[in-house]
FIKE-453730 format. One line per field, with one value per residue (C-alpha): residue number from 0; residue in one letter; y negated, z, x. Coordinates in steps of 0.02 Angstrom, whole numbers. Layout:
N
n = [NUM;...]
res = [A;...]
y = [Y;...]
z = [Z;...]
x = [X;...]
//
This chain:
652
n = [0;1;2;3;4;5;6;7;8;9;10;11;12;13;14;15;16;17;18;19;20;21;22;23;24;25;26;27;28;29;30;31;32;33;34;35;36;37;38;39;40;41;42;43;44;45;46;47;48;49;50;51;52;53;54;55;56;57;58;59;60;61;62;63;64;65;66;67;68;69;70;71;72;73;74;75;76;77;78;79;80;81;82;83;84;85;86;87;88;89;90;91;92;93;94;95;96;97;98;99;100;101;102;103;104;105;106;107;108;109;110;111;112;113;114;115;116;117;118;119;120;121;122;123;124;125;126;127;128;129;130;131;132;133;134;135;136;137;138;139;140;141;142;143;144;145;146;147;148;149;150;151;152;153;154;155;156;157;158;159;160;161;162;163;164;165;166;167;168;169;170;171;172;173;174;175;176;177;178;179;180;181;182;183;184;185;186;187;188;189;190;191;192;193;194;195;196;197;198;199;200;201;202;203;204;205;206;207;208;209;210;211;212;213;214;215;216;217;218;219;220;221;222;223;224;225;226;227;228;229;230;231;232;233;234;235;236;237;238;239;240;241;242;243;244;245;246;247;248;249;250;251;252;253;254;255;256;257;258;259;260;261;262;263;264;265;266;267;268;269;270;271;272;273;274;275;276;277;278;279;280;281;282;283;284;285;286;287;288;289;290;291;292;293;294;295;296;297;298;299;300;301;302;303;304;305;306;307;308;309;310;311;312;313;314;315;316;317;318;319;320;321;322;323;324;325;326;327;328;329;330;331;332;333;334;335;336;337;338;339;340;341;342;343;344;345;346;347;348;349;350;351;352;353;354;355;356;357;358;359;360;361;362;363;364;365;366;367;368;369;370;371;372;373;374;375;376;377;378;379;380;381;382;383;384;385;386;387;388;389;390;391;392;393;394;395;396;397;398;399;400;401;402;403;404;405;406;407;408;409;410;411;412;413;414;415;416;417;418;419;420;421;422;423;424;425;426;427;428;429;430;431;432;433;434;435;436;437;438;439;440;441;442;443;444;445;446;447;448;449;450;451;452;453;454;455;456;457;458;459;460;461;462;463;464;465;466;467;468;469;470;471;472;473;474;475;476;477;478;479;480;481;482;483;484;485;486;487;488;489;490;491;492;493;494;495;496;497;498;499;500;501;502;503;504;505;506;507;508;509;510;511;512;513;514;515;516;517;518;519;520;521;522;523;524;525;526;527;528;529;530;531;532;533;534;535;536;537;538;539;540;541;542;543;544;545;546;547;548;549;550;551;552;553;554;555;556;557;558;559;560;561;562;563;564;565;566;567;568;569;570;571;572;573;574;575;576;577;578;579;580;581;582;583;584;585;586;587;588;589;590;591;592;593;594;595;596;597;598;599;600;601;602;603;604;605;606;607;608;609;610;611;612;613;614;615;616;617;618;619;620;621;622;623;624;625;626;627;628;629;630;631;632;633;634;635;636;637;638;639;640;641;642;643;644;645;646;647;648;649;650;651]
res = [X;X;X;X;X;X;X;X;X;X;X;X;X;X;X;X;X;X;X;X;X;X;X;X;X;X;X;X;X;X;X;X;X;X;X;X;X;X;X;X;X;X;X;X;X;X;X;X;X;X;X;X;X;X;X;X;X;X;X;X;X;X;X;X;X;X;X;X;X;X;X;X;X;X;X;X;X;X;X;X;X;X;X;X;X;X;X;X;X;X;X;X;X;X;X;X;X;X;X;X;X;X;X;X;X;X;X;X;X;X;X;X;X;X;X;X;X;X;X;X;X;X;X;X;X;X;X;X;X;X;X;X;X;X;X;X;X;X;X;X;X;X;X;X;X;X;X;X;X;X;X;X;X;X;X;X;X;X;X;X;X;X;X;X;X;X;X;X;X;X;X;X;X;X;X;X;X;X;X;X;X;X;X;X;X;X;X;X;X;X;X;X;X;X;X;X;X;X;X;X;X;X;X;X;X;X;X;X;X;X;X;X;X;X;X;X;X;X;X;X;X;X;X;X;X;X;X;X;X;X;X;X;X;X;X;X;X;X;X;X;X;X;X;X;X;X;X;X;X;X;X;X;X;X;X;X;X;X;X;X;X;X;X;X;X;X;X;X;X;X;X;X;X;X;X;X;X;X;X;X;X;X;X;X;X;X;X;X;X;X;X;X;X;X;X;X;X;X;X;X;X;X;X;X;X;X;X;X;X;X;X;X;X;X;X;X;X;X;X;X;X;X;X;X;X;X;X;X;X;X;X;X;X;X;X;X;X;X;X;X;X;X;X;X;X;X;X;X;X;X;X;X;X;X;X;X;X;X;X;X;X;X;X;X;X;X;X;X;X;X;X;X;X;X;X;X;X;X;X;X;X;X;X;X;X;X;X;X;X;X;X;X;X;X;X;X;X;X;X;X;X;X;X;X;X;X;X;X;X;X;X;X;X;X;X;X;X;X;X;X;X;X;X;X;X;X;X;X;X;X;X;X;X;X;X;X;X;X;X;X;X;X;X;X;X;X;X;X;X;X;X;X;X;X;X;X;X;X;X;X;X;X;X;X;X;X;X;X;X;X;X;X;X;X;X;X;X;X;X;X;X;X;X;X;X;X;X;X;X;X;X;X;X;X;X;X;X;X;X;X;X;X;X;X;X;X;X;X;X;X;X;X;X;X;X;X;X;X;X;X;X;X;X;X;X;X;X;X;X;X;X;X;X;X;X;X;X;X;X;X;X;X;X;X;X;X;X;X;X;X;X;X;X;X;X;X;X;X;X;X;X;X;X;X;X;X;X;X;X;X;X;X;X;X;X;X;X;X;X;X;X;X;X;X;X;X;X;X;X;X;X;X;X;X;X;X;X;X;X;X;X;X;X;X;X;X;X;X;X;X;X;X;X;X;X;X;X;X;X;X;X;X;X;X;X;X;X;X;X;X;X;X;X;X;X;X;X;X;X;X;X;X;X;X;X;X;X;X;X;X;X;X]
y = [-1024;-1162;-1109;-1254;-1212;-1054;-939;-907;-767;-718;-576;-489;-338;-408;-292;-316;-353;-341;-479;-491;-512;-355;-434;-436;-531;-516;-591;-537;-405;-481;-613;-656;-681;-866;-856;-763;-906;-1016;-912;-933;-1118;-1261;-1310;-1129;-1101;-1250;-1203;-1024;-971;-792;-653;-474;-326;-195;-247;-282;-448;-513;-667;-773;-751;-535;-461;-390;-240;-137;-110;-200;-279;-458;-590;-747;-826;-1010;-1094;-1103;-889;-776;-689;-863;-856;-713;-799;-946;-808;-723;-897;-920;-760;-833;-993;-884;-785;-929;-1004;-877;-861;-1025;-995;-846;-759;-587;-563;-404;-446;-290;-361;-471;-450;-547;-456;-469;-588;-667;-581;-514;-522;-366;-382;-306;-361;-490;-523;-634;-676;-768;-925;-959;-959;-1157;-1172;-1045;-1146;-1334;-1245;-1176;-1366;-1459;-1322;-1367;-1537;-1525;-1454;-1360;-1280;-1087;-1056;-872;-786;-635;-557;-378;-256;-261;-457;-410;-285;-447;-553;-415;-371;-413;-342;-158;-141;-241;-138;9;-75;-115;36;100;-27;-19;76;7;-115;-172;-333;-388;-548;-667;-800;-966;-1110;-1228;-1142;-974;-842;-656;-505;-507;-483;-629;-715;-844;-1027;-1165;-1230;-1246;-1401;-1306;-1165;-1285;-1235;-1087;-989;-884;-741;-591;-487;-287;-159;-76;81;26;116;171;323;388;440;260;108;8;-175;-323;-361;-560;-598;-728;-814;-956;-1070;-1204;-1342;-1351;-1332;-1154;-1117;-1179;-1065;-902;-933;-960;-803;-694;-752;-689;-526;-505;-507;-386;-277;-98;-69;-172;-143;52;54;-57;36;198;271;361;353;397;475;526;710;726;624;469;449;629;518;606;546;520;576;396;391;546;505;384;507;636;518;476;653;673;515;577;789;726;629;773;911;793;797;986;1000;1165;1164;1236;1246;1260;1308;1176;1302;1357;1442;1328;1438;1348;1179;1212;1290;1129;1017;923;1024;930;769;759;884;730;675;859;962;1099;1264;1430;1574;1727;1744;1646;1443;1366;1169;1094;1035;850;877;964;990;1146;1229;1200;1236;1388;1428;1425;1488;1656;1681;1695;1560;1499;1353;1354;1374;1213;1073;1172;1031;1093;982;966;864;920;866;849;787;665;648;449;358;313;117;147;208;113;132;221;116;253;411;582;678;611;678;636;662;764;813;911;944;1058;998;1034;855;829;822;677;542;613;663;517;408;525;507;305;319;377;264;135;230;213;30;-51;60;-47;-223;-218;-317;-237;-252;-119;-79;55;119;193;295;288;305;464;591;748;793;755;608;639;688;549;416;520;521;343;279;382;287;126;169;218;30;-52;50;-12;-190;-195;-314;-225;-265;-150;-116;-34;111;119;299;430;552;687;572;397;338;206;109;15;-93;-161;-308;-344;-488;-584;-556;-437;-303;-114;37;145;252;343;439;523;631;767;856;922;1043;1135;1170;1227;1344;1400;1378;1442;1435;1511;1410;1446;1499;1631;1573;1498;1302;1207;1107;937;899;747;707;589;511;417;342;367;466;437;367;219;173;213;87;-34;-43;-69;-223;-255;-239;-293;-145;-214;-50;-57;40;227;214;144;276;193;148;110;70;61;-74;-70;-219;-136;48;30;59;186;309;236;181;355;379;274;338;524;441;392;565;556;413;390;313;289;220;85;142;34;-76;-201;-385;-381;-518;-416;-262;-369;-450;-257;-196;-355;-314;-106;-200;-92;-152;-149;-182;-107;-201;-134;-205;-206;-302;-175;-11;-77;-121;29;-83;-129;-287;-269;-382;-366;-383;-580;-600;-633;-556;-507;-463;-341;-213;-57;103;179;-5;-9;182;184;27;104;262;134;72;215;313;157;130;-69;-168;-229;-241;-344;-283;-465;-496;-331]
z = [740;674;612;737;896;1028;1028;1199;1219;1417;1374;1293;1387;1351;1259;1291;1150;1157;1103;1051;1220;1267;1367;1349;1310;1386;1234;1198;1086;935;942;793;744;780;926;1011;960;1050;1205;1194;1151;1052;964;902;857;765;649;637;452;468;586;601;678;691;591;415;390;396;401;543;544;530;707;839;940;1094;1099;949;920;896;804;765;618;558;418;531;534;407;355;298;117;80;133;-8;-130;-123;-158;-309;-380;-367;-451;-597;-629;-624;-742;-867;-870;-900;-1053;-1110;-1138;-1075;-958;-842;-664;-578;-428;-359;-214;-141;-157;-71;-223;-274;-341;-448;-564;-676;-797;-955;-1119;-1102;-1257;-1193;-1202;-1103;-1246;-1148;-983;-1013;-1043;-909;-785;-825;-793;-612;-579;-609;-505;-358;-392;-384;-197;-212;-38;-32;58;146;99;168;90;77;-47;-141;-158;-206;-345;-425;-409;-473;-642;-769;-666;-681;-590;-451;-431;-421;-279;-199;-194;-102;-4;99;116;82;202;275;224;114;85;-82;-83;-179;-232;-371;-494;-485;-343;-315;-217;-91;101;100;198;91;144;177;-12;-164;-123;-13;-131;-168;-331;-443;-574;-710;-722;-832;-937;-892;-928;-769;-775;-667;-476;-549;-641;-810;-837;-819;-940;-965;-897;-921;-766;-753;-620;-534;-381;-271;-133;-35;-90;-284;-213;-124;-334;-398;-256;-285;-485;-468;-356;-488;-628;-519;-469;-677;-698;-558;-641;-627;-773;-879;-771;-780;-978;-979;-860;-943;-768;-802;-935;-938;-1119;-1178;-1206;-990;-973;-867;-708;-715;-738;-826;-733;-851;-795;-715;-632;-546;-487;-407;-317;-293;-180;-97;-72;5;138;215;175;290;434;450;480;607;699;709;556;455;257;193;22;2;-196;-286;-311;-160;-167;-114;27;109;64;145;305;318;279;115;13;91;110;-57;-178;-311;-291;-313;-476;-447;-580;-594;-621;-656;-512;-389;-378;-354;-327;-344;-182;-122;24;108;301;263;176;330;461;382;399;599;602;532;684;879;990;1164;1235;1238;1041;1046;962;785;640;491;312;130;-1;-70;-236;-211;-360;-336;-480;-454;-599;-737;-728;-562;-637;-634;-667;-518;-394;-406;-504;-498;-458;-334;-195;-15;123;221;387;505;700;795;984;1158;1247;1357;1212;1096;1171;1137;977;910;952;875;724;744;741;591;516;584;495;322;335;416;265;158;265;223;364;409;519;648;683;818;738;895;906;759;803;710;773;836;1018;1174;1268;1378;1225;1138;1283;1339;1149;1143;1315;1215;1063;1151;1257;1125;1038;1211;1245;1094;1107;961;888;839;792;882;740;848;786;618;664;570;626;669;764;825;708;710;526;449;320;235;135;-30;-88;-136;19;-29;93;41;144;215;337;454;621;667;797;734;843;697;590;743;814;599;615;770;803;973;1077;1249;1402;1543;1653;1509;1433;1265;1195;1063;988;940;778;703;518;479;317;325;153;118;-43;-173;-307;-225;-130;-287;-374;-227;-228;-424;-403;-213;-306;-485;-528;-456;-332;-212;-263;-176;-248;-458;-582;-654;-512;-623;-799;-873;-985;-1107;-1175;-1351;-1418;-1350;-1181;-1227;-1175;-1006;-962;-966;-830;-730;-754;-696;-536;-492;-554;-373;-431;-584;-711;-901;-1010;-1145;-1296;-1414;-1548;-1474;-1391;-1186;-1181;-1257;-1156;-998;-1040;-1074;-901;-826;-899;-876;-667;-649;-493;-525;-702;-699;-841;-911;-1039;-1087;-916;-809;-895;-893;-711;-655;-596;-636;-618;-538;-570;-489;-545;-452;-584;-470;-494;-441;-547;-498;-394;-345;-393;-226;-130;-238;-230;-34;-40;-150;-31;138;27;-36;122;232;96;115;25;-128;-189;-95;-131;-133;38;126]
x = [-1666;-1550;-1363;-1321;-1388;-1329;-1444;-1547;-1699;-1683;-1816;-1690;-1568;-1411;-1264;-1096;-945;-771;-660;-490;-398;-497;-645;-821;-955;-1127;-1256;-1442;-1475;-1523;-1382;-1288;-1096;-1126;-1222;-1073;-950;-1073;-1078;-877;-882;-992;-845;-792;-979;-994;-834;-866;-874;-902;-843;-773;-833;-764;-653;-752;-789;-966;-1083;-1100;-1275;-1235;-1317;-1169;-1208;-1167;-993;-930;-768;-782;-663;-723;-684;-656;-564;-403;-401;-289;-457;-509;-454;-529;-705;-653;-622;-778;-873;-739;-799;-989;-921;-849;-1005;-1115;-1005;-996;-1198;-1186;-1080;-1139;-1314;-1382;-1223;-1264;-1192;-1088;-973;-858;-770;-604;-436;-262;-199;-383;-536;-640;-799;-873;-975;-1077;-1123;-967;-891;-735;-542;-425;-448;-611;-517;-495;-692;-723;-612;-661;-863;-796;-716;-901;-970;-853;-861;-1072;-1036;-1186;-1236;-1221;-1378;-1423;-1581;-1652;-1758;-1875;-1813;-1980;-1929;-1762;-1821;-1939;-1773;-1656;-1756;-1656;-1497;-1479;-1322;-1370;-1548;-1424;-1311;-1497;-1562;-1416;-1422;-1578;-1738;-1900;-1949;-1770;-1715;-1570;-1500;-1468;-1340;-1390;-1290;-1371;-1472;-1370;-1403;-1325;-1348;-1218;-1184;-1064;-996;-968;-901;-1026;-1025;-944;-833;-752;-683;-525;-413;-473;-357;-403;-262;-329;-466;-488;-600;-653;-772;-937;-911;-744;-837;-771;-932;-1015;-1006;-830;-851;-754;-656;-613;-465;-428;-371;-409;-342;-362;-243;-150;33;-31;-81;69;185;51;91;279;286;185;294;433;363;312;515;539;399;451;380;472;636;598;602;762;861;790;711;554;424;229;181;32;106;109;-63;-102;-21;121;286;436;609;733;914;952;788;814;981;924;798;916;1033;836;800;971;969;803;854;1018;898;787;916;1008;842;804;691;672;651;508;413;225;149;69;-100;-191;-361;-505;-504;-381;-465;-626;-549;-436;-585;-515;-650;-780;-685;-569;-659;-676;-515;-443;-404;-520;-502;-540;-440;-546;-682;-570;-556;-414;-341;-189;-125;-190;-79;63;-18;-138;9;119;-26;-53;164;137;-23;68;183;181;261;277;277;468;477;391;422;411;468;450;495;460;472;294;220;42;-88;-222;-378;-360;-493;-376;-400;-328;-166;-13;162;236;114;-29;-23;-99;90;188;290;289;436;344;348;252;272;174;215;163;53;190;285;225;313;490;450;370;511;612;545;534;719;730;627;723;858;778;724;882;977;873;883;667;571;397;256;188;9;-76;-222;-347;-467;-621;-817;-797;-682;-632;-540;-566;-583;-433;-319;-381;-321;-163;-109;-143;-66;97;81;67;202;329;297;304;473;548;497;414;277;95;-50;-209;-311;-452;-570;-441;-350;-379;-545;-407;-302;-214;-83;70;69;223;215;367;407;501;607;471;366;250;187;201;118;264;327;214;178;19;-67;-183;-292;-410;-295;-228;-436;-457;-316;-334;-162;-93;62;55;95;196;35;26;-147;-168;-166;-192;-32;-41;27;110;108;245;346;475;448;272;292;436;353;284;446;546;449;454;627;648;554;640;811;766;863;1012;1031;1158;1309;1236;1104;1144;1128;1281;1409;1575;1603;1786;1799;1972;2003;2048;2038;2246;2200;2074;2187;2225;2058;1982;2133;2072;1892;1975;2035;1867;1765;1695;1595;1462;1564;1569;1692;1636;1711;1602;1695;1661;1728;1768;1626;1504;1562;1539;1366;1312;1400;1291;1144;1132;1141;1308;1376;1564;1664;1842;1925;2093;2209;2374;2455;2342;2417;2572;2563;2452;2333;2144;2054;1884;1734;1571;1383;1412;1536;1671;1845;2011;2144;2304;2219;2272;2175;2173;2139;1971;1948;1941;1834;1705;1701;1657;1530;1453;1451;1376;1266;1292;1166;1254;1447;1550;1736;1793;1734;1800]
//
């Protein structure tokens, strides 16, 4: 059947998809991705690129079925660029067979800033990026067709010979006798679903970015590959604004702003991925703990605190044995085997399991800020992004049905809390119900209907990512972003219907018989670590004045006001302040002040001792002269305690 033409077989007992606004569509039941958009239109099927069911994204010529969620996609959709990125990926392998011999190909998938290539037996360095790219030009510039093969996987095996990890990926793939399909453009072809864009012309602007050694399926125990990133787009200004932004977000690096501000460190003594906080670091957490510690008892929470070691017991009866075993640390301890925590639920499960309640005890909130440890593959590792120790905000409710509507918003007010605190803009999604889960149907919609009508309450913009909840339960999603517009997981509510039925947790109702709670899982952060090192890089260490390790620092204009500067230090002990006693010029003591990011500079010399006065300068370096101790003082307090976003004494 022609790419070109709708697809038409009336022999066929037509299935039924769903599309975005919720309908259906009635097609035959071998129709394709494309042959849908031609059932909707000629014009959409004629500019269809590829589609997405189910969410994942797939070929247009990928086979719908019964029931499937359908979006169609063309070159004017967001998924669009990730379509162009995959075939950029193609165009940098073929071009570095073409440059170098006896290359092994691994993978190459699209990723939120580009993509990716892996491969073996690579001996390269970013000098050949210039080679590498001006190879990936003439093969755009050839506009070879990327042409769609399917093949057998005996024919694959012939093609595949010479490709070890791709015979792997194959046999994985398919069984004997199914079909698998080749992508071709000129004289270079790959093992690969797609979809990939019509042909190489159309992959726009590529950009070489960085070498990495990436284990092969992210195994230790498998062979280190060389890892080639880049990115791709469609036009050269959407390069130039992508390369401007990651030179920006390389100076906003928490990293790099984590060592200067002396914040945390990762050393080899701790091991990959167990971050030591260094005294201003943990300031800063402390006043985190204490924002969300404040929102939580204001809202009927109770403090608890779960061990870091549970047996495996626990694990299997909660169900992360079978689900997170390789992602656990898993010891023994004479003839009994224990884990370190991969999360806080089972611990808190297992706190109401051990008591009796009624339905008027409900709703039970219980809180913790829980360290839990994750075995995460050590080229995963990064800074404070992902780690194997971090903590999360936890909390856990254990509620009655009627019940989750109240309590959800609750808990959406607080979030609102936490990200209006920090002025961060996000985006809202309603995850729903997965093919595989547990509960009842009626839950299931009744938890959902709640969900929905908690977001529809508020007002507020979602996105229905359908069949993306969690097996246990529906879930509400937020994701934030920074300054430089880059979107961060964060805060989150969801409905669990699994670890209650585990537990066998009970309340009794008011006709005396025994239920099942429902129980939410929420943060209002995510965990610390991650939003910690969001908002280094949101801030650029320039924390708002509750939050900087640093708040005040007395600057005396000579070792004569020494004496009166630590004065005025002592008047302000209710802050974090220091006193710059270097030998040392007031430039130099101001340029040090600027760069530490302390927001306010309290300068005193001879006319402000004299006086009994200070001058004030902020990290804007603006400043006003002849003010009085107590003025400032009960400014500092309104901005501390309404944790405003950054100083603005001159403008209060």
């Amino acid at each position: 059947m022609s790419e070109s033409e709708p697809h038409s077989n009336a022999e066929q007992s037509p299935i039924a998809v769903v599309l975005p606004d919720g309908s259906e569509l009635e097609v035959p039941a071998d129709a394709t991705v494309a042959d849908c958009a031609y059932e909707i239109g000629p014009g959409l099927g004629r500019d269809t690129i590829a589609g997405k069911l189910d969410g994942e994204l797939v070929a247009k010529e990928a086979p719908v079925y019964e029931g499937a969620r359908l979006e169609i996609v063309t070159d004017q959709s967001e998924e669009y660029l990730d379509v162009l990125r995959h075939s950029a990926a193609h165009c940098l392998a073929q071009a570095v067979e073409r440059h170098f011999d006896d290359v092994k190909l691994a993978i190459g998938p699209p990723t939120e800033e580009g993509f990716y290539y892996d491969f073996d037996d690579l001996d390269v360095d970013e000098s050949d990026f210039d080679a590498l790219e001006a190879e990936i030009d003439a093969i755009i510039e050839e506009d070879y067709a990327i042409e769609r093969e399917e093949l057998t996987v005996e024919e694959a095996r012939e093609r595949l010979a010479d490709e070890p990890y791709k015979l792997e990926l194959l046999e994985e793939l398919a069984a004997d006798g199914e079909q698998v399909t080749f992508y071709t453009q000129g004289e270079w072809e790959d093992l690969c679903a797609g979809p990939h864009v019509e042909s190489t012309g159309e992959v726009g602007v590529v950009e070489l970015l960085e070498i990495a050694g990436a284990y092969w399926r992210g195994d230790e125990e498998n062979p280190m590959q060389t890892r080639i990133y880049g990115t791709a787009f469609e036009d050269e200004g959407d390069l130039e604004q992508f390369l401007e932004r990651r030179e920006e977000a390389k100076e906003r690096d928490h990293r790099k702003i984590g060592n200067e501000m002396d914040l945390f460190s990762i050393q080899d003594v701790t091991g990959p991925g167990l971050p030591l906080y260094h005294p201003p670091g943990k300031t800063i957490l402390r006043e985190l703990e204490a924002f969300v510690e404040d929102l939580n008892l204001d809202t009927g929470y109770d403090y608890v605190e779960t061990p870091h070691v549970f047996k495996t017991e626990l694990w299997h009866r909660s169900g992360h044995y079978q689900n997170y075993a390789d992602d656990m640390f898993i010891f023994d301890v004479g003839d009994d085997e224990f884990g370190l925590k991969p999360m806080n639920c089972p611990g808190h499960a297992a706190i109401f399991q051990d008591h009796s309640w009624s339905y008027r005890d409900l709703p039970v909130r219980y809180a913790e800020n829980g360290k839990v440890y994750r075995k995460e593959q050590r080229g995963e590792l990064s800074g404070l992004s992902r780690v194997w120790s971090f903590t999360i905000d936890d909390g856990h409710l254990f509620v009655r049905p009627d019940q989750i509507e109240r309590e959800v918003e609750s808990i959406m007010d607080a979030i609102d809390d936490v990200l209006s605190t920090f002025d961060l803009e996000y985006e809202v999604a309603l995850a729903t119900r997965p093919e595989k889960s547990v509960g009842s149907d009626e839950i299931w919609e009744r938890a959902e209907e709640q969900l929905e009508a908690v977001l529809e309450k508020r007002n507020i913009d979602y996105d229905l990512e359908s069949g993306d909840g969690a097996f246990y339960g529906p879930k509400i999603d937020y994701a934030f972003k920074d300054a430089i517009g880059r979107s961060w997981d964060g805060p989150t509510v969801q409905l669990d219907f699994n670890m209650p039925e585990r537990f066998d947790l009970e309340y009794v109702g008011e006709d005396n018989e025994s239920h099942r709670p429902v129980m939410i899982h929420r943060a209002l952060y995510g965990s610390y670590e991650r939003f910690f090192m969001m908002l280094i890089e949101h801030y650029e260490g320039n924390f708002p004045l509750w939050l900087a390790p640093e708040q005040l620092r007395v600057l005396p204009i000579s070792d004569a006001n020494l004496g009166y500067a630590h004065r005025v230090k002592n008047a302000f002990e209710e802050f974090r302040v220091e006193v710059d006693q270097r030998d040392s010029t007031l430039e130099r003591k101001i340029r040090a002040a600027h760069d530490d990011r302390v927001p306010y500079q309290i300068i005193v010399g001879d006319n402000e001792e004299e006086a009994g006065t200070i001058s004030v300068r902020d990290r804007f370096e603006d400043q006003e002269y002849d003010v009085e101790v107590d003025t400032f003082k009960a400014h500092l307090e309104r901005e501390r305690d309404e944790k405003r976003p950054a100083p603005d004494f001159l403008a209060d």
